[in-house]
C-alpha positions in Angstrom: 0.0 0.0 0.0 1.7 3.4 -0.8 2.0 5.6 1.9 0.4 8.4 0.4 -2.7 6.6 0.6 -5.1 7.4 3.8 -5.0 5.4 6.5 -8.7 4.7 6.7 -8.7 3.9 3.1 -5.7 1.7 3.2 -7.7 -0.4 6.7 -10.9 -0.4 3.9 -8.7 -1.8 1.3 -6.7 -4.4 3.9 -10.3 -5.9 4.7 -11.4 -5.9 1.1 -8.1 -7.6 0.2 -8.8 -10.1 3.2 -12.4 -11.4 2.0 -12.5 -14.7 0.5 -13.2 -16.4 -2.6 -16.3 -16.7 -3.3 -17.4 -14.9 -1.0 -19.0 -10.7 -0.4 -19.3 -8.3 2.3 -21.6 -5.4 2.2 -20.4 -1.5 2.6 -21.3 -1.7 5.9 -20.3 -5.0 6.8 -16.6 -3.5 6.0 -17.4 -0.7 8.2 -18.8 -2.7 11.3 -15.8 -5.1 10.5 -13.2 -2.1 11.5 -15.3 -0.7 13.7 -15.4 2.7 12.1 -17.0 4.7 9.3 -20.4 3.5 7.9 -21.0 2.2 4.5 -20.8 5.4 2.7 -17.2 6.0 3.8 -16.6 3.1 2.5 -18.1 3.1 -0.9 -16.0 6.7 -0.9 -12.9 4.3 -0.5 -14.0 2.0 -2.9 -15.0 4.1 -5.7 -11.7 6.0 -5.3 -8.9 3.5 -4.7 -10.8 -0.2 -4.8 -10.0 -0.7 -8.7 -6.8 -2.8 -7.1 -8.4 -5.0 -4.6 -11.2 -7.6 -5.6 -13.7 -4.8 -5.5 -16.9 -7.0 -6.8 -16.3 -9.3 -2.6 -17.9 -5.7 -1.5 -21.4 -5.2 -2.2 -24.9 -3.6 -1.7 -27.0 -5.3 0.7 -29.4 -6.2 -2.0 -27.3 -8.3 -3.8 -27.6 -6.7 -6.8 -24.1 -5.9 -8.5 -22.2 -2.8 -8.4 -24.2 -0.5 -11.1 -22.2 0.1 -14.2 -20.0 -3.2 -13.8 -22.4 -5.7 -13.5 -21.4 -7.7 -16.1 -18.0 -7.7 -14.9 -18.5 -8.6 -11.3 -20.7 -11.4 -12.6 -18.2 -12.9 -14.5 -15.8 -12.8 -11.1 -18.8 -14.7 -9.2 -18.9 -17.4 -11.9 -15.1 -17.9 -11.7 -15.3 -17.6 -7.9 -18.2 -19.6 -7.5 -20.2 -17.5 -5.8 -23.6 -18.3 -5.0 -26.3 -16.6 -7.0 -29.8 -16.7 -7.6 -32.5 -15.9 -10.1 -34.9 -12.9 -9.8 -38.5 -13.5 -10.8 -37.2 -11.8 -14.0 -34.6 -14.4 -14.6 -31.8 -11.7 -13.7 -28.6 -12.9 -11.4 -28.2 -11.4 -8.4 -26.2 -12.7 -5.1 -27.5 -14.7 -2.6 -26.5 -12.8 0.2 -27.9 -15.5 2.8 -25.2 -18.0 1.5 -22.3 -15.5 -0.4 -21.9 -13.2 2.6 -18.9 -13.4 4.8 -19.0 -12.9 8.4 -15.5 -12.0 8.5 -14.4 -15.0 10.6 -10.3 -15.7 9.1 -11.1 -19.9 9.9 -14.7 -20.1 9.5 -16.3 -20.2 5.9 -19.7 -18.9 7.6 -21.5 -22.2 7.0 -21.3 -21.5 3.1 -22.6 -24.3 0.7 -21.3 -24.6 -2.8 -24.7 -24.5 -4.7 -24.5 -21.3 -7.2 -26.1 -21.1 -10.3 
């Protein structure tokens, strides 16, 4: 991380960088998960410096991909395996209930590998 880089923004990026495989955590799961800021400082970090860290792990509560990028965060869920569900309208979205992280290091927060 270059020093020139703030220090919340760098803790945002550390946590981002620290998500697993496969699996998401909202804006304000990073927040609650460093214990500072809220989900809008860290969608600031994000949209500023997250283009080097596996931005698409850090997500709207919703589920529904980052607007603008959706088709490439999709293809990162397919490769990843994330789980994903259909909408009534047949669109992909996450399945937060099994793709979201708890931030446990060890655990993988009782994840099972369905995914469409």
């Amino acid at each position: 991380m270059s020093e020139e880089l703030p220090a919340y923004a760098e803790r945002v990026l550390e946590a981002v960088e620290s998500i697993p495989s496969g699996r998401v955590m909202t804006y304000g799961d990073v927040a609650e998960w460093l214990g500072e800021g809220g989900p809008r400082q860290v969608g600031r970090v994000m949209a500023l410096y997250g283009g080097a860290v596996p931005w698409w792990r850090v997500v709207r509560a919703d589920g529904m991909p980052l607007p603008g990028h959706e088709r490439r965060a999709l293809e990162h869920y397919r490769t990843e395996a994330t789980p994903l569900r259909l909408t009534a309208q047949g669109e992909p979205r996450l399945d937060m209930r099994r793709a979201r992280w708890d931030g446990d290091p060890g655990g993988d927060g009782g994840r099972d590998e369905a995914h469409i």
